[in-house]
C-alpha positions in Angstrom: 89.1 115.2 89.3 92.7 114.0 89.2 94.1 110.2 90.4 97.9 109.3 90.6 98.4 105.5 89.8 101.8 104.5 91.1 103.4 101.2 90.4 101.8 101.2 87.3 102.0 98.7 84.7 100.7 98.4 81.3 98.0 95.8 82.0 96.8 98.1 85.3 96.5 101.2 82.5 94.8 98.5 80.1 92.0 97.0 82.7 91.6 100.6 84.1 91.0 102.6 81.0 88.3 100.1 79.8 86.4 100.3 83.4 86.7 104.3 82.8 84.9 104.3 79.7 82.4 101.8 80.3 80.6 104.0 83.0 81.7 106.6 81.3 83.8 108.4 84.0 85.5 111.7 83.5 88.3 111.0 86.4 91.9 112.1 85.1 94.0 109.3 85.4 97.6 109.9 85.6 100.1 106.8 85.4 103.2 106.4 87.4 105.1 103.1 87.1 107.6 103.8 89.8 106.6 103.2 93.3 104.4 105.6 96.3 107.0 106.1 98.9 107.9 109.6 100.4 110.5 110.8 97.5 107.8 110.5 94.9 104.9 111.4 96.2 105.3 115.0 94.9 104.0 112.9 91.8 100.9 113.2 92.8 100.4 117.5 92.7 97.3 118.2 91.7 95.5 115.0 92.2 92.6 114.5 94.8 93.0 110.6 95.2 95.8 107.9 94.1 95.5 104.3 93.7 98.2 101.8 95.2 99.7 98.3 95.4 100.7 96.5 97.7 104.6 97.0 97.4 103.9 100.9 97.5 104.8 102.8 100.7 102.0 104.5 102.5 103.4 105.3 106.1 103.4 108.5 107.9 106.3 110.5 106.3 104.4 109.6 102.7 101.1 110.5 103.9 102.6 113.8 104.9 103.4 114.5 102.0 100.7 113.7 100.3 98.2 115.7 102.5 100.2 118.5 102.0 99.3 118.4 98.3 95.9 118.2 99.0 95.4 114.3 98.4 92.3 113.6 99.9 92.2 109.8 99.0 93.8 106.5 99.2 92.4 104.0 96.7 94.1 100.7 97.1 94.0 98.2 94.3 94.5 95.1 96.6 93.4 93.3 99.5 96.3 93.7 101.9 97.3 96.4 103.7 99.7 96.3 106.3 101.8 98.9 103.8 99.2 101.7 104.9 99.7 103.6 108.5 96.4 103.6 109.4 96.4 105.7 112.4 98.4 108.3 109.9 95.6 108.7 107.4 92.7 108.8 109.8 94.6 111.7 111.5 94.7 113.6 108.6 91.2 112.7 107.7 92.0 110.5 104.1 89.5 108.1 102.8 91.1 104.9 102.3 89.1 102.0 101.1 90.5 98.8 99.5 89.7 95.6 97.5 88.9 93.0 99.9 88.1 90.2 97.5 88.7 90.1 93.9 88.8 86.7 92.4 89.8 84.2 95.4 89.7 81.3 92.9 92.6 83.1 90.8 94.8 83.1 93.9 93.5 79.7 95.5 94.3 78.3 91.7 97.7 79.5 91.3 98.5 77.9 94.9 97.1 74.3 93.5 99.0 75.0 90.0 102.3 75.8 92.2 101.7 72.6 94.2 101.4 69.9 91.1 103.9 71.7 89.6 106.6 71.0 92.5 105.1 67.4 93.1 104.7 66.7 89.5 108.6 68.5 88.3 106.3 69.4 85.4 108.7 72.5 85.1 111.7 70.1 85.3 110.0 68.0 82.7 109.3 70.4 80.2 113.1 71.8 79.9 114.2 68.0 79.8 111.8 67.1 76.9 112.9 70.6 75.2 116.7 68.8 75.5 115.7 65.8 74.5 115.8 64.1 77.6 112.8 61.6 78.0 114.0 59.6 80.9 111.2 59.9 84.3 114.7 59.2 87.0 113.9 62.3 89.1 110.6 63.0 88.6 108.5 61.1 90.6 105.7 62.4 92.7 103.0 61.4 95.0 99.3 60.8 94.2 97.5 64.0 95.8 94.3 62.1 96.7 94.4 60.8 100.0 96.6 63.1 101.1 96.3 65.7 104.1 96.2 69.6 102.9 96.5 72.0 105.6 95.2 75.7 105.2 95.8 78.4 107.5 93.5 81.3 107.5 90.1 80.1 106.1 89.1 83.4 104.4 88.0 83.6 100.4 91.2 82.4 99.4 91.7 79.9 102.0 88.0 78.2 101.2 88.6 78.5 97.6 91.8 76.4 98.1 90.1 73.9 100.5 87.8 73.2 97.7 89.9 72.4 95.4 92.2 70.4 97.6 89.1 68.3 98.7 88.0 68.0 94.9 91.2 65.8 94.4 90.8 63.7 97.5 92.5 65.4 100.1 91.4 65.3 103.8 91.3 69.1 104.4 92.7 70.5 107.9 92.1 74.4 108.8 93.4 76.2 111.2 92.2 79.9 111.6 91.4 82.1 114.9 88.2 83.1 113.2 86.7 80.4 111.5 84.4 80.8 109.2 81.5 78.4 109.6 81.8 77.7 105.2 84.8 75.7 106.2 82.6 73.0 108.3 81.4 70.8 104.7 85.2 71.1 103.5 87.2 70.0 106.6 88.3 69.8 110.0 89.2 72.9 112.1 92.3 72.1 114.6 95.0 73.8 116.4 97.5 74.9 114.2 100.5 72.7 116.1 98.1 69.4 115.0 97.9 70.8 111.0 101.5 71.3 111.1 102.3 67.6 112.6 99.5 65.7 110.1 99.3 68.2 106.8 101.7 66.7 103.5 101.0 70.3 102.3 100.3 73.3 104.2 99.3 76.2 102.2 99.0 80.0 103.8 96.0 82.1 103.4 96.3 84.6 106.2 96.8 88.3 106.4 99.9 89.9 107.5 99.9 91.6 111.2 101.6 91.5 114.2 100.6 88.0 115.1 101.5 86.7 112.0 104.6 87.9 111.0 107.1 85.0 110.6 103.9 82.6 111.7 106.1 79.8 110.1 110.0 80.2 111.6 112.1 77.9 113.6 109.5 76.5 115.8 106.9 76.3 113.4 109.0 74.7 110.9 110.5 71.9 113.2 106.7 71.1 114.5 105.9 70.1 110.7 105.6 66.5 109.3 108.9 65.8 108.1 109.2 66.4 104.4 106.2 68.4 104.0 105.7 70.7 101.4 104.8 74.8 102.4 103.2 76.7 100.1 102.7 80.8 100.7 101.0 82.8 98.1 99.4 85.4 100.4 101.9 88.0 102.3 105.9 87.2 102.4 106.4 88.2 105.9 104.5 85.2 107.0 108.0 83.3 106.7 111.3 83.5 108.2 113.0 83.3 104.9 116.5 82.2 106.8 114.2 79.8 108.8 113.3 78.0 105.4 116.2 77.9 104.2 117.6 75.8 107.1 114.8 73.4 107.3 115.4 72.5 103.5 118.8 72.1 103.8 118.3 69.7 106.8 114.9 67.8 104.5 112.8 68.8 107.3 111.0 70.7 104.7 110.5 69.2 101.7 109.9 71.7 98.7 109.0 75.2 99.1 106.6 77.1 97.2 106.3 80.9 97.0 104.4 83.4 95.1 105.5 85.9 97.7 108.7 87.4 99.2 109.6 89.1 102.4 111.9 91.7 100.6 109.9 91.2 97.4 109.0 95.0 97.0 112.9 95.5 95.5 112.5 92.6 92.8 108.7 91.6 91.6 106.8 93.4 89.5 110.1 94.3 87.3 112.8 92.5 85.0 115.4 92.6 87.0 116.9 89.4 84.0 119.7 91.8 83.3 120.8 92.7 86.8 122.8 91.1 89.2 120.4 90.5 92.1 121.9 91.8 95.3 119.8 89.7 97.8 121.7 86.9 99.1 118.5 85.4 101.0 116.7 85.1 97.8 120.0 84.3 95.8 119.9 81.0 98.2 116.2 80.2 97.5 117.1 80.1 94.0 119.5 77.2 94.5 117.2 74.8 95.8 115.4 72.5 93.3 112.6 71.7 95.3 111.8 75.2 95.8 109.2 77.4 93.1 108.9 81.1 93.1 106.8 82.9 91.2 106.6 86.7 91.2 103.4 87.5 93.3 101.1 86.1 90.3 98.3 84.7 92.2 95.7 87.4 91.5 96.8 87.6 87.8 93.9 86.7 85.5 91.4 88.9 83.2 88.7 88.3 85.6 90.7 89.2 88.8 92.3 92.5 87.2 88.7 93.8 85.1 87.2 92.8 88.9 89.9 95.1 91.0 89.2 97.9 88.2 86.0 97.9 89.1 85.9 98.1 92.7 88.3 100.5 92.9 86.1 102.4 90.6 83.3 101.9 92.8 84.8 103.3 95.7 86.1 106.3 94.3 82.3 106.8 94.1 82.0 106.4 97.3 84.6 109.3 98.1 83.3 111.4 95.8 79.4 111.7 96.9 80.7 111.2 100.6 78.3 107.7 101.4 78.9 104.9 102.8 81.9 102.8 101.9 81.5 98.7 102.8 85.7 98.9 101.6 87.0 101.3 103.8 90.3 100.7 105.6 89.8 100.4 109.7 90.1 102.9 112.0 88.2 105.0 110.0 85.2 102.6 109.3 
């Protein structure tokens, strides 16, 4: 059996390779570091099954194409996937299964390390020092403990990061349609206008759908405690980028951190450092010195990358002896 990888990189063919020959698994794997999207799906001839990211293009005119060279299944190496028409692939019959939860604490830590790092100016400090420039005149912070953390969508990730926020001392606020009843020993679940009004830091842990796309835009943003800081490291469309941008230049918002874009798919996951970046949004963000963006670098650890090996592994398995799936995409579980 044959699997297309698309948006490749060498770590993926690194992780991968290892969780191939530890159980000793005779799939062929073919890497492809450009992106899935209609023009290059003929990429994947001959394969039975290829394995996605979550900037790669699975919508009906791909899918097409891909059925019509026999792909029979859609492994995706992430938990998202509003990049997948679903109603698509279940009408040409294609297994698609995901990785709902790899390592929430990589994700949930990189939010926290984002955070100290804009409250802190550790970043600021640490080119100062380089020039030696030892003076603390710009740099000042707040003390996180006492403090009022706001998450919003109290999944993995979401409880992971509400444990650590209430490690240093924060009073914890959730907000979530669904609650999940592990959230009651870490916090307080309230309407999300009241975590916007009280929380210093509101940090995003929700998927992306139709309810939630631009969750935090004009309205949202002017409903927040002034001079709060917002911090999304789950799915880029949960912000109105322009929205942002407005409510920093008028200090409603008070520092910005992202580890996801809306447009991201045309920047992250390359080195673009020679280019001139034609994306006057994100050429704005850029600017602002109380804004950090990292390029979608949450899930990036050993354990988080040998753990979405794995998994994907595992339901490959599942496609090929035709059981039962516990990952498999909706409508077709």
């Amino acid at each position: 059996m044959k699997l297309a990888m698309f948006s490749s990189q060498p770590y993926d063919r690194r992780f991968f390779d290892e969780a191939r020959a530890a159980r000793n698994d005779d799939v062929e794997l073919h890497y492809h570091a450009t992106a899935l999207n209609a023009g290059t799906a003929i990429l994947a001839q001959g394969c039975t099954a290829v394995c996605v990211f979550v900037n790669d293009v699975l919508d009906a005119a791909t899918l097409e194409v891909l059925h019509g060279l026999g792909v029979r299944a859609l492994l995706l190496r992430c938990a998202g996937f509003n990049n997948v028409d679903l109603q698509a692939a279940a009408g040409y019959g294609m297994f698609a299964a995901r990785v709902p939860a790899y390592s929430p604490e990589a994700v949930a830590e990189h939010a926290l390390a984002m955070i100290q790092t804009l409250n802190r100016h550790t970043h600021r400090a640490w080119a100062r020092v380089r020039e030696g420039n030892f003076a603390l005149e710009g740099l000042l912070g707040m003390t996180l403990h006492g403090k009022t953390a706001g998450i919003v969508g109290t999944g993995k990730i979401g409880l992971a990061t509400a444990r650590i926020l209430k490690g240093f001392g924060c009073r914890v606020l959730g907000y979530d349609p669904y609650p999940s009843p592990a959230f009651a020993p870490l916090g307080t679940m309230v309407p999300l206008d009241r975590l916007l009004a009280e929380a210093d830091i509101v940090s995003l842990h929700c998927p992306l759908t139709d309810d939630t796309r631009h969750l935090i835009d004009a309205t949202t943003l002017a409903t927040m405690k002034r001079g709060a800081m917002l911090v999304n490291t789950s799915r880029g469309g949960l912000i109105d980028t322009p929205a942002v941008i407005a409510a920093l230049k008028s200090r409603q918002l008070g520092a910005l951190a992202i580890d996801v874009y809306e447009q991201e798919s045309a920047l992250f996951f390359h080195d673009h450092s020679g280019d001139i970046i034609d994306d006057d949004v994100f050429g704005r963000l850029v600017t602002f010195p109380n804004v950090l963006i990292t390029g979608h670098q949450g899930f990036f650890t050993i354990e988080a990358l040998r753990e979405i090996a794995s998994i994907t592994f595992d339901n490959l398995d599942c496609f090929r002896r035709g059981g039962i799936c516990a990952n498999l995409l909706p409508p077709l579980s």
